[in-house]
C-alpha positions in Angstrom: 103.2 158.9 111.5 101.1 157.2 109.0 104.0 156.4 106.9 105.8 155.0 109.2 102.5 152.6 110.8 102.4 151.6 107.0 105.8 150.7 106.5 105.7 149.0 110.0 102.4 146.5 108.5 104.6 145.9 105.3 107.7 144.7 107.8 104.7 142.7 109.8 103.5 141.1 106.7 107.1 140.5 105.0 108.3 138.4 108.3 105.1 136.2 108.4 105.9 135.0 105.3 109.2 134.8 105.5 108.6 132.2 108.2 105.9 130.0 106.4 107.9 126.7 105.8 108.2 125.3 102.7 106.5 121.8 102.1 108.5 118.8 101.9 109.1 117.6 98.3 107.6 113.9 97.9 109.9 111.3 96.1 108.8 107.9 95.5 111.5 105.4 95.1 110.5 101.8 93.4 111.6 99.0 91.3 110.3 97.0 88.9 111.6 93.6 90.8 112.6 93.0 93.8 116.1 92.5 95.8 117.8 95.4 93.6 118.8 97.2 96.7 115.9 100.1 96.5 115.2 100.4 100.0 118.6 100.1 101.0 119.2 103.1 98.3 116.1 105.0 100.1 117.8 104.2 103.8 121.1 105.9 103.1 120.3 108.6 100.8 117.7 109.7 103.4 120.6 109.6 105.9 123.0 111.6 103.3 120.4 114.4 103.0 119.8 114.7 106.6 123.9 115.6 107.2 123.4 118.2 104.1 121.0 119.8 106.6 117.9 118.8 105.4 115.2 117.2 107.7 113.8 113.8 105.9 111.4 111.3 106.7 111.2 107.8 105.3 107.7 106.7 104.7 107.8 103.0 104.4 104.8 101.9 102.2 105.8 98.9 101.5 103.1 97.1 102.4 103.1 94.1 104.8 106.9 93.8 103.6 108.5 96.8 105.1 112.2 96.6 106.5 113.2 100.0 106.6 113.0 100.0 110.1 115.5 96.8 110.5 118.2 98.7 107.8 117.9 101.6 109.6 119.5 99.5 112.8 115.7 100.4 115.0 112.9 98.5 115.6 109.1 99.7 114.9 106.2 98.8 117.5 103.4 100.5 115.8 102.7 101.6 112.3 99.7 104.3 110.6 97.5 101.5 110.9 97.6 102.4 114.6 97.6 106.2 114.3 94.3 105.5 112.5 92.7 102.9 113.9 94.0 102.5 117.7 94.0 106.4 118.8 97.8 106.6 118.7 99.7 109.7 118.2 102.3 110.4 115.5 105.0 110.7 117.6 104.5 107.3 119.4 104.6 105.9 115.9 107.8 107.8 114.0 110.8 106.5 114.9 114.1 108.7 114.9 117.4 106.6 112.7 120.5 107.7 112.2 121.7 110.9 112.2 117.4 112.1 113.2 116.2 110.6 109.8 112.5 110.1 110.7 111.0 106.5 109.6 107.0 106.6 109.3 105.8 102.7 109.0 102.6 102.2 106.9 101.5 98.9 108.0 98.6 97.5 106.4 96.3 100.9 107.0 96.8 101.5 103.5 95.2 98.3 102.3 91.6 99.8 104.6 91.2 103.1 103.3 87.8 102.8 101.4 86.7 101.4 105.0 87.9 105.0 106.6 85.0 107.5 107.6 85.2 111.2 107.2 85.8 111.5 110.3 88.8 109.6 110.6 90.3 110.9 107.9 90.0 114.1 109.5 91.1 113.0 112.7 94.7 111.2 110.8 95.2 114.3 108.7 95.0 116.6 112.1 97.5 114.4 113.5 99.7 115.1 110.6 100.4 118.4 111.3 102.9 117.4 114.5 105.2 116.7 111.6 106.9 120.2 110.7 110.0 121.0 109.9 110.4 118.6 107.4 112.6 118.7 103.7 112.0 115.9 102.0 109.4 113.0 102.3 110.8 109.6 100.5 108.7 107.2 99.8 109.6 103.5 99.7 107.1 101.1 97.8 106.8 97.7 96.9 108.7 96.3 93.7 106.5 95.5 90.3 103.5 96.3 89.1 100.5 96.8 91.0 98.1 99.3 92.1 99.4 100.0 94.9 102.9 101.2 93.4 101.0 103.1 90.5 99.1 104.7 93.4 102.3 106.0 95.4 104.1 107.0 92.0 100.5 108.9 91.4 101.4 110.7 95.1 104.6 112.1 94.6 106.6 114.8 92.6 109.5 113.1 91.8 110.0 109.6 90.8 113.0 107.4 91.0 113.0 103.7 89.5 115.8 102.2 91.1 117.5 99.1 88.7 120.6 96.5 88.5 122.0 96.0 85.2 120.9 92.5 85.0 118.8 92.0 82.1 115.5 90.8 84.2 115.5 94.5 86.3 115.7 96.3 83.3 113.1 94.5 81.7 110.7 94.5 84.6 111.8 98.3 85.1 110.6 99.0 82.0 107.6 97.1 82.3 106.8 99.5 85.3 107.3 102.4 83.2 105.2 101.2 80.4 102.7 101.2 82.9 103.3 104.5 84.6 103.3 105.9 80.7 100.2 104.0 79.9 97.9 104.8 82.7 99.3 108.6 81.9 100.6 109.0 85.9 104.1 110.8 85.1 105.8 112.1 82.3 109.5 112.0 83.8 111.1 109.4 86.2 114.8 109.9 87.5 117.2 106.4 87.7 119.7 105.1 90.0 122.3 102.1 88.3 122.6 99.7 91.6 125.3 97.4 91.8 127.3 98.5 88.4 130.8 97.1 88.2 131.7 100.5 87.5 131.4 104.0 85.9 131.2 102.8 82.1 128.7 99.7 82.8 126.4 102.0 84.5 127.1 104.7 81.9 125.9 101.8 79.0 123.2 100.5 81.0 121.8 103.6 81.4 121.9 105.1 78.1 120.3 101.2 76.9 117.5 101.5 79.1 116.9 105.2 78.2 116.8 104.1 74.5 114.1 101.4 74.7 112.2 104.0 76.8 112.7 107.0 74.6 111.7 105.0 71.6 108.6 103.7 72.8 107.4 105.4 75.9 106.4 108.8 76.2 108.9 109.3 79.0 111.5 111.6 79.6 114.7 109.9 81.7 116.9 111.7 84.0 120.2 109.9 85.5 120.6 110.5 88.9 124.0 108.2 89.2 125.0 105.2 90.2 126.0 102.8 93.2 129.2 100.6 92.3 128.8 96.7 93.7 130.7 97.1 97.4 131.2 94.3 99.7 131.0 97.2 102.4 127.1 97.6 101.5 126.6 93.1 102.6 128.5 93.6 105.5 126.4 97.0 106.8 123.2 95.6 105.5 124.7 92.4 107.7 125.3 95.0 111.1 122.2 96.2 110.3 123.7 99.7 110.1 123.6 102.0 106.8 126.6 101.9 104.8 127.2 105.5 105.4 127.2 105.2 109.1 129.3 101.8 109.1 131.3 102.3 106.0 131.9 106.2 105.6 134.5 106.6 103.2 133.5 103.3 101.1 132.9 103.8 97.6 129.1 103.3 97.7 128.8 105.9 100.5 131.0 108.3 98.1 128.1 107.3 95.4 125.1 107.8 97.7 126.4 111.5 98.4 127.1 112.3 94.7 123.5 110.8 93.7 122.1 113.1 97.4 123.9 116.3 95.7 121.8 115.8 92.8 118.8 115.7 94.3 119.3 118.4 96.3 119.6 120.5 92.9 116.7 119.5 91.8 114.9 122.7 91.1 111.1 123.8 92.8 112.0 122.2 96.2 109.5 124.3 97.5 106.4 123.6 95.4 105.8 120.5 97.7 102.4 119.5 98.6 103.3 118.7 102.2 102.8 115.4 104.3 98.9 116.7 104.8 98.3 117.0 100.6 100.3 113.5 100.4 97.8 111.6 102.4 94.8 113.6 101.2 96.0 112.0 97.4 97.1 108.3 99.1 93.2 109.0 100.4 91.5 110.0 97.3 93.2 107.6 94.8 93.6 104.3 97.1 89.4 104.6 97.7 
């Protein structure tokens, strides 16, 4: 009788934690410059991961320049500034896009945290917690250099530096990773060629950029893929629709889901911090 009340507590206690959810992983994409396509990148790889099954939210931290909402084909009301500072709930704020990607504006708040109290903190973080169920948290920041991108890359767990082969992206994508290397914030960063003419461009502008960081950065380069210049990805961004809604079986859809695949592979999904741990950093470092 005693073995078997023993063996039931080990069944107990195997089944709670077989039901703990894992924490999102937290991927910052950015860009050294603007108008390379990064948040278009962000838009439809969050919707590519999201049919794979997995349950992603967009946190838009561009701040004051934000337009994830209007390439996601929705329109946001309210943003975090309002979760914190007007009493409203997360839900009233997260919008739903395509396929039940979930877009999380950030506003200006982000710019007022040394003004937050404990207490408000508190209160935001609470909130937090409707947000369960989720796979992947992807971060979409400002271009350049500033603190407020070195802060988000500072967040996350993975980083991806999204560039054109233009010489002026590279450059300035390497003058983002200078800094990321100098202020010793990550080790590793992932890339995504935009706009390549096709596979052997992106193939020499990779391997290029991956020499001038190898050489004199103390940096370690992954290449995630990249996203061939389409006309279909003007005339979606035009319908304000995704390409991979509008334009399916277009070749930059087929690139989003290769680049999606990879980062799906990407191993320790589960080490994640979580959305709670993610704001608890944005809180620390941005004060």
């Amino acid at each position: 009788m005693l073995d078997q009340a023993q063996r039931l507590r080990q069944m107990v206690v195997k089944e709670s934690h077989s039901i703990i959810p894992n924490k999102p992983r937290i991927i910052t994409v950015t860009s050294g410059k603007g108008g390379v396509g990064k948040s278009n990148i962000v838009v439809n790889l969050s919707i590519a991961l999201q049919k794979m099954g997995r349950k992603v939210m967009i946190f838009d931290a561009d701040i004051g320049m934000g337009n994830d909402d209007i390439l996601m084909g929705c329109s946001s009301k309210y943003n975090v500034f309002d979760v914190i500072f007007n009493g409203k709930e997360i839900e009233e704020v997260v919008l739903t896009g395509p396929f039940g990607v979930k877009l999380l504006p950030g506003g200006s708040a982000l710019t007022k945290v040394e003004d937050l109290s404990e207490i408000q903190r508190t209160i935001f973080l609470n909130k937090l917690t409707d947000l369960k169920g989720l796979d992947y948290i992807i971060m979409d920041t400002g271009a350049g250099v500033n603190k407020s991108v070195l802060g988000f890359i500072a967040c996350c767990e993975d980083l991806i530096v999204v560039t054109t082969p233009e010489p002026t992206s590279l450059t300035d994508a390497y003058s983002l990773l200078k800094a990321v290397n100098h202020f010793n914030i990550k080790k590793s960063a992932k890339v995504i060629i935009n706009r390549s003419l096709n596979n052997n461009e992106a193939d020499l502008t990779f391997n290029k950029f991956n020499n001038a960081v190898t050489r004199f950065l103390d940096m370690k380069l992954e290449y995630l893929g990249k996203i061939g210049e389409d006309k279909k990805v003007t005339h979606a961004v035009r319908e304000q629709q995704p390409v991979i809604v509008s334009y399916p079986s277009s070749e930059a859809t087929k690139d989003i889901i290769s680049i999606a695949d990879k980062i799906e592979g990407m191993s320790n999904k589960s080490s994640g911090m979580g959305i709670e741990g993610l704001f608890k950093r944005i809180f620390s470092i941005f004060s």
